[in-house]
Backbone as CSV, one residue per row, in Angstrom:
resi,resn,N_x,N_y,N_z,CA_x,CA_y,CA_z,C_x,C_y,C_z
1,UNK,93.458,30.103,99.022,94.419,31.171,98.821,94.642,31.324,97.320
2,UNK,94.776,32.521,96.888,94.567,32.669,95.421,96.271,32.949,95.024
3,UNK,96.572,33.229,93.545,97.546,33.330,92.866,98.271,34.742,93.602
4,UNK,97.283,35.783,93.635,97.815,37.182,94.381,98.264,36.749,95.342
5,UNK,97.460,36.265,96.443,98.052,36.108,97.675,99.504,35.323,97.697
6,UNK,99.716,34.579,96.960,101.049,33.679,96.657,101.978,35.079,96.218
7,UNK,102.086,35.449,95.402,102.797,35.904,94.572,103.232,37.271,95.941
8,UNK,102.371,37.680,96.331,102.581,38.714,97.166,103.456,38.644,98.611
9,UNK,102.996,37.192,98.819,103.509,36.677,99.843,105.133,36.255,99.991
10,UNK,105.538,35.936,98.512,106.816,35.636,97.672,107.116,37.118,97.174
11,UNK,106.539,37.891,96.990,107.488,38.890,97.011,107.661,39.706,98.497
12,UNK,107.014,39.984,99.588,107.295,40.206,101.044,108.685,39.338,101.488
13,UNK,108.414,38.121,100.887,109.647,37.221,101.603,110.586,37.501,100.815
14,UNK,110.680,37.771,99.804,112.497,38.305,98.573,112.119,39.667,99.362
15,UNK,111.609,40.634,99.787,111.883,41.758,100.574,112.700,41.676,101.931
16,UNK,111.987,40.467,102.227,112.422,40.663,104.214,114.256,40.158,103.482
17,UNK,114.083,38.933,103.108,115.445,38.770,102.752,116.844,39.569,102.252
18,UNK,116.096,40.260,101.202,116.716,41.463,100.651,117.044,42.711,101.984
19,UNK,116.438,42.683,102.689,116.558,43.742,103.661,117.591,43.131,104.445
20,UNK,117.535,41.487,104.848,118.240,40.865,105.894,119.738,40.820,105.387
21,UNK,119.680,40.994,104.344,121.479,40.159,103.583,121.712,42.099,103.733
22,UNK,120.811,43.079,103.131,121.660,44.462,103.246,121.951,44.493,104.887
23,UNK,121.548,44.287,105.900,121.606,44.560,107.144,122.802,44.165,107.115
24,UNK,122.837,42.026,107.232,123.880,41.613,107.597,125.549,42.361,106.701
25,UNK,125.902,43.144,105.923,126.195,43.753,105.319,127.049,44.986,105.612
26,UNK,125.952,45.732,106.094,126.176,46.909,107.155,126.961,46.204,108.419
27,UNK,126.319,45.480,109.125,126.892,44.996,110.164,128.352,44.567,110.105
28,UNK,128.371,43.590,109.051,130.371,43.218,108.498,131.268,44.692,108.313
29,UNK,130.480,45.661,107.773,131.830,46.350,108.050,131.448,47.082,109.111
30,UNK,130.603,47.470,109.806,131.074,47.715,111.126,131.560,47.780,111.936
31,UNK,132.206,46.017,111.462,132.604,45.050,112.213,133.935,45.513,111.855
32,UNK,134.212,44.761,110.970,135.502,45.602,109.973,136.410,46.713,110.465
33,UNK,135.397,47.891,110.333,136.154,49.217,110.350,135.974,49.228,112.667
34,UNK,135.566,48.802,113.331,135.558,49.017,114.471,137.289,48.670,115.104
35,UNK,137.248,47.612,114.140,138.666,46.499,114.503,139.998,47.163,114.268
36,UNK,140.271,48.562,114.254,140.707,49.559,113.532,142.012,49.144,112.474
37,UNK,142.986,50.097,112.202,143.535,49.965,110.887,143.504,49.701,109.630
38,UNK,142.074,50.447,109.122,141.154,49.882,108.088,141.716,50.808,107.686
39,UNK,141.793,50.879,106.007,142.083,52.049,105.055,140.562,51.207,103.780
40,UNK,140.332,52.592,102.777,139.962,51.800,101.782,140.865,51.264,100.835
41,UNK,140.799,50.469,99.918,141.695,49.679,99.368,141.232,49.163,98.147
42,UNK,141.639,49.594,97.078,141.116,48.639,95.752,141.930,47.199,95.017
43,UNK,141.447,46.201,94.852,142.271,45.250,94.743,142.397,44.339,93.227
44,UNK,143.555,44.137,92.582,143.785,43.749,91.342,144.562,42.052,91.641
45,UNK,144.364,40.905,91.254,145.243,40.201,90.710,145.355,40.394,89.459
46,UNK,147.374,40.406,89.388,147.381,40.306,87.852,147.860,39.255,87.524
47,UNK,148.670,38.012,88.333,149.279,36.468,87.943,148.089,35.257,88.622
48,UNK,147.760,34.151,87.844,147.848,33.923,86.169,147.730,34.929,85.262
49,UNK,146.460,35.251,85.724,145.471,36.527,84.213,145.452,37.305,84.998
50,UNK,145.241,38.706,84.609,144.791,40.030,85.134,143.045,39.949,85.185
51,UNK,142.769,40.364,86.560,141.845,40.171,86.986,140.917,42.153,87.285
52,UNK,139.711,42.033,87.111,139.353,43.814,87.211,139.746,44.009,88.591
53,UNK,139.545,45.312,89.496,139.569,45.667,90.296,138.147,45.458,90.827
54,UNK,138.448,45.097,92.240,137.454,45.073,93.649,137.508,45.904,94.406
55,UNK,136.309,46.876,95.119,136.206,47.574,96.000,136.590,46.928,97.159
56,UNK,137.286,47.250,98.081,137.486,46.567,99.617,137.804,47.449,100.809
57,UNK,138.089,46.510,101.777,138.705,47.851,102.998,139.983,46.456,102.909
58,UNK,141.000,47.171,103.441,142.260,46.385,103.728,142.709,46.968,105.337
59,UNK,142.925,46.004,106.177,143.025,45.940,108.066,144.417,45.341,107.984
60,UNK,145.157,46.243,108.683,146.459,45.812,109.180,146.411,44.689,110.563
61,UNK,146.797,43.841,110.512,146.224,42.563,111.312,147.544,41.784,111.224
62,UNK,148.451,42.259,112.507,149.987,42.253,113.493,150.915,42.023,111.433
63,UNK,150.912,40.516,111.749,152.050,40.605,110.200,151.823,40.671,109.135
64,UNK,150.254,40.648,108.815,149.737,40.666,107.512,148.692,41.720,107.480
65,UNK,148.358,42.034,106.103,147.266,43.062,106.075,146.331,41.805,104.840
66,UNK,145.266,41.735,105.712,144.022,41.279,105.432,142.930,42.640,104.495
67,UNK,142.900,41.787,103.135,141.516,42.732,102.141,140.275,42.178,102.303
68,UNK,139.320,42.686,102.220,137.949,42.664,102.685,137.023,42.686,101.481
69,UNK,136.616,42.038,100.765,136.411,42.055,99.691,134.631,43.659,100.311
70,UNK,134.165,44.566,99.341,133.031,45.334,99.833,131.775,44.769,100.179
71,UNK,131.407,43.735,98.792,130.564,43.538,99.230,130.449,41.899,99.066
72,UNK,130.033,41.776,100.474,130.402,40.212,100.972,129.854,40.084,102.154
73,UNK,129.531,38.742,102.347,128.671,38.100,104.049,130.280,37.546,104.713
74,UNK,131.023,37.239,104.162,132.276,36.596,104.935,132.723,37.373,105.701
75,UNK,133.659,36.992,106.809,134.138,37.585,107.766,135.405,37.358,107.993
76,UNK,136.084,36.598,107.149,137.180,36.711,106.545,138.038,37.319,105.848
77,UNK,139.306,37.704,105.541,139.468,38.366,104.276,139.741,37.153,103.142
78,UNK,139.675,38.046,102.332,139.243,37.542,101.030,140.828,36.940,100.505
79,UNK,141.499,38.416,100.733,143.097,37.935,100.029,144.421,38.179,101.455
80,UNK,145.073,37.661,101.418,146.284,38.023,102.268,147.332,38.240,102.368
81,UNK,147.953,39.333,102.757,149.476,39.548,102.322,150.181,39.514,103.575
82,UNK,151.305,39.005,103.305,151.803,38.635,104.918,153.104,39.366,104.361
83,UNK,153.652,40.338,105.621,154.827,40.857,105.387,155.775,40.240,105.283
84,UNK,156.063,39.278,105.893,157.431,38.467,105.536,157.412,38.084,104.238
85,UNK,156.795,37.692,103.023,156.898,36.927,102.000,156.218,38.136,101.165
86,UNK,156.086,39.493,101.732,155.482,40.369,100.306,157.012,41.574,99.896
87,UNK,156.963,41.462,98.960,157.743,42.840,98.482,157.413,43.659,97.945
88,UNK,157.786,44.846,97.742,156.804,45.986,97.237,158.012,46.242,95.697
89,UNK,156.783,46.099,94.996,157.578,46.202,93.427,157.700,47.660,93.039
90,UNK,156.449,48.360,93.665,156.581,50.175,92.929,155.270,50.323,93.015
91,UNK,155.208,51.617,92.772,153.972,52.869,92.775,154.202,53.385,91.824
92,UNK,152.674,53.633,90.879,152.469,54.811,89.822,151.086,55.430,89.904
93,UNK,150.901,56.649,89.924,149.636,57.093,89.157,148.636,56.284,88.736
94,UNK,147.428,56.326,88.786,146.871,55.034,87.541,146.853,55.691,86.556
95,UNK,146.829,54.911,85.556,147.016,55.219,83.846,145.855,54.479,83.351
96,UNK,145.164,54.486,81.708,144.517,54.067,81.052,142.648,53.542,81.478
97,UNK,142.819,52.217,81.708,141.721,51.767,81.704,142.065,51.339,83.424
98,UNK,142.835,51.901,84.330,142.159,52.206,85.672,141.966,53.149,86.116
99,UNK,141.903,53.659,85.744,141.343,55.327,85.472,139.431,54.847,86.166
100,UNK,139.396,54.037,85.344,137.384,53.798,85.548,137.427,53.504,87.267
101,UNK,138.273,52.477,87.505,138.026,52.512,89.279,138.811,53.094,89.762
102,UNK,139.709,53.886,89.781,140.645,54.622,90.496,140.644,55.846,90.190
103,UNK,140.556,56.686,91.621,140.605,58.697,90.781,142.173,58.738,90.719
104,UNK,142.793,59.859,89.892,143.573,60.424,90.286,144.743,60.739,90.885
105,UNK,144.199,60.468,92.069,144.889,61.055,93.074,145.464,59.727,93.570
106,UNK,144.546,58.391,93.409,145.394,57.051,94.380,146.543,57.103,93.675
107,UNK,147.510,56.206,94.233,148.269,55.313,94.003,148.332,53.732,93.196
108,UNK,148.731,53.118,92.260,148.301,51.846,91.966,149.650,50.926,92.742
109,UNK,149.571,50.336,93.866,150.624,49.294,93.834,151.342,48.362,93.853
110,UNK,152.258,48.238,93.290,152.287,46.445,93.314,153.280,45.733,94.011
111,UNK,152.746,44.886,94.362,153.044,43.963,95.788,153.036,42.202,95.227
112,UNK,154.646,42.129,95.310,154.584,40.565,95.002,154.398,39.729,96.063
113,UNK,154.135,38.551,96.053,153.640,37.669,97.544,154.631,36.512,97.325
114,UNK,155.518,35.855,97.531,156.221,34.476,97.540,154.715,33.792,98.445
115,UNK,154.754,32.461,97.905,153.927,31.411,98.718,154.655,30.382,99.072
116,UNK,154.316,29.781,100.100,155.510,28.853,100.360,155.644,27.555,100.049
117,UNK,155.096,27.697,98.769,155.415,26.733,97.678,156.744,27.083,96.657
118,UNK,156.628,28.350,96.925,157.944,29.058,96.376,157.582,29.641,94.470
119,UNK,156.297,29.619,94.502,155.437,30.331,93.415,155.310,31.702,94.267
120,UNK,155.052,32.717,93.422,154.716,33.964,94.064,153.314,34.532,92.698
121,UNK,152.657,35.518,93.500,151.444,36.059,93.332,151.797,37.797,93.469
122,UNK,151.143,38.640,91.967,151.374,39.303,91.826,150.489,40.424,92.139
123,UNK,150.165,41.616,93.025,148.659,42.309,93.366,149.126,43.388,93.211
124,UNK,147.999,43.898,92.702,148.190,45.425,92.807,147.186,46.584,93.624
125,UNK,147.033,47.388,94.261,146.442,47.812,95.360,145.854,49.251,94.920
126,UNK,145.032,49.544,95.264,144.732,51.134,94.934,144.416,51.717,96.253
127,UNK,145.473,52.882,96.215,145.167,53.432,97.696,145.280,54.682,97.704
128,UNK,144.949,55.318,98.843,145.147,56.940,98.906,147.003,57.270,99.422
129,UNK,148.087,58.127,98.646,148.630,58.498,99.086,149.460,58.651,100.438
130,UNK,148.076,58.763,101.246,148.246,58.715,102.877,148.385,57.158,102.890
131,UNK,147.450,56.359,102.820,147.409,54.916,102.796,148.660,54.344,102.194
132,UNK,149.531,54.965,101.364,150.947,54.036,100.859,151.632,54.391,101.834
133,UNK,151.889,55.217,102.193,152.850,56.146,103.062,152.911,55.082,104.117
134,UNK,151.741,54.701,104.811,151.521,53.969,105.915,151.532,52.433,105.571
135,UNK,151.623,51.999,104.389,151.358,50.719,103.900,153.384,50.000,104.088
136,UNK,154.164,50.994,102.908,155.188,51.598,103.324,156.075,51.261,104.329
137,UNK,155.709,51.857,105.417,155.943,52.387,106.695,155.751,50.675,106.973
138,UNK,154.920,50.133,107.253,154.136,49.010,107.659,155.103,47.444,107.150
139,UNK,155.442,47.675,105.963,156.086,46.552,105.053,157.754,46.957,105.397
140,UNK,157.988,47.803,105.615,159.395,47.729,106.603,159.633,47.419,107.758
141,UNK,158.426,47.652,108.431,158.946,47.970,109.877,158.387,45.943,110.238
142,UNK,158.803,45.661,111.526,158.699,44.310,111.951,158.866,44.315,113.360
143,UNK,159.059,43.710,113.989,159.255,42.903,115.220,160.665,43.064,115.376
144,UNK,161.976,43.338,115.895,163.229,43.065,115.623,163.943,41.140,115.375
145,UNK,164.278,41.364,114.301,164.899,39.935,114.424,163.790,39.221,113.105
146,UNK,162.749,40.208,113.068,161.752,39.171,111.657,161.485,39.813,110.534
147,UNK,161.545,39.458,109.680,161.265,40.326,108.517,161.943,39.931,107.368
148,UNK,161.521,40.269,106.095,162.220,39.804,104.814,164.017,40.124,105.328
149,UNK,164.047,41.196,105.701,165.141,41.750,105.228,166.585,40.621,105.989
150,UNK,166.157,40.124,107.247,167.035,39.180,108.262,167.022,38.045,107.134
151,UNK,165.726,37.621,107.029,165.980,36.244,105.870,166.793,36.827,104.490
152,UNK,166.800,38.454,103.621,167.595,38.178,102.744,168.781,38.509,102.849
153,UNK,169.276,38.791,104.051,170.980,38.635,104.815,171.100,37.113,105.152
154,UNK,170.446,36.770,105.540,170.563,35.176,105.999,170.778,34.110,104.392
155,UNK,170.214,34.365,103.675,170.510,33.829,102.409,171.669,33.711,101.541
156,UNK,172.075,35.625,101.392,172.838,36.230,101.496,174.450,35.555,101.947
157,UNK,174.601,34.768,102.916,175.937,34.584,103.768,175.989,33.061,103.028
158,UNK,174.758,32.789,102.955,174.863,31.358,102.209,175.675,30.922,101.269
């Protein structure tokens, strides 16, 4: 077997592979967006350091909304915000240098996380308009009897 035949044979196999990881790929969000309450979603840490923005889908999933990092083999999400321990700090326009991943028209917003270490984590979200509205909607509403708001009356009397 000569040098061609090697070399050719090694590049067929970085093909089949390359084809297999885009498949498996396709298939995750399939998977993803089938499971419904998917929005798209762009994702920032800014505590420790400010981190760039990630393409993702973000799935409302009962108390938390799970981000999906785009492109990824996991089937996990990547980051997690659980309604009881997130607060919503505000919405703006994007400005400056997110302008490059964000049009316009999203929303940038930021969402603090308490951990229950009692450190909190600071994110910021890029979404469509429609998508805050419902994000919103989502980070108020609860179960009766659960939710930030019972624990910050309950504190509250303390």
């Amino acid at each position: 077997m000569g040098a061609g035949a090697v070399a050719a044979g090694l590049a067929g196999l970085v093909i089949v592979v390359a084809l297999a990881v885009c498949v498996l790929c396709v298939l995750r969000l399939r998977w993803i967006w089938s499971r419904g309450g998917v929005f798209e979603c762009q994702l920032r840490q800014e505590r420790p350091v400010a981190h760039p923005w990630h393409s993702g889908l973000a799935r409302y999933e009962g108390n938390h909304l799970g981000w999906y990092r785009l492109l990824s083999l996991g089937h996990r999400p990547s980051v997690v915000i659980h309604r009881r321990r997130a607060e919503l700090i505000g919405h703006q326009p994007p400005e400056g240098g997110d302008l490059h991943r964000l049009t316009a028209a999203q929303q940038v917003v930021s969402v603090a996380q308490r951990s229950r270490h009692g450190d909190s984590a600071l994110w910021h979200l890029g979404m469509d308009a429609e998508c805050l509205t419902g994000f919103m909607s989502w980070l108020e509403a609860g179960p009766p009897g659960e939710g930030r708001y019972r624990a910050m009356n309950r504190t509250d009397k303390d």
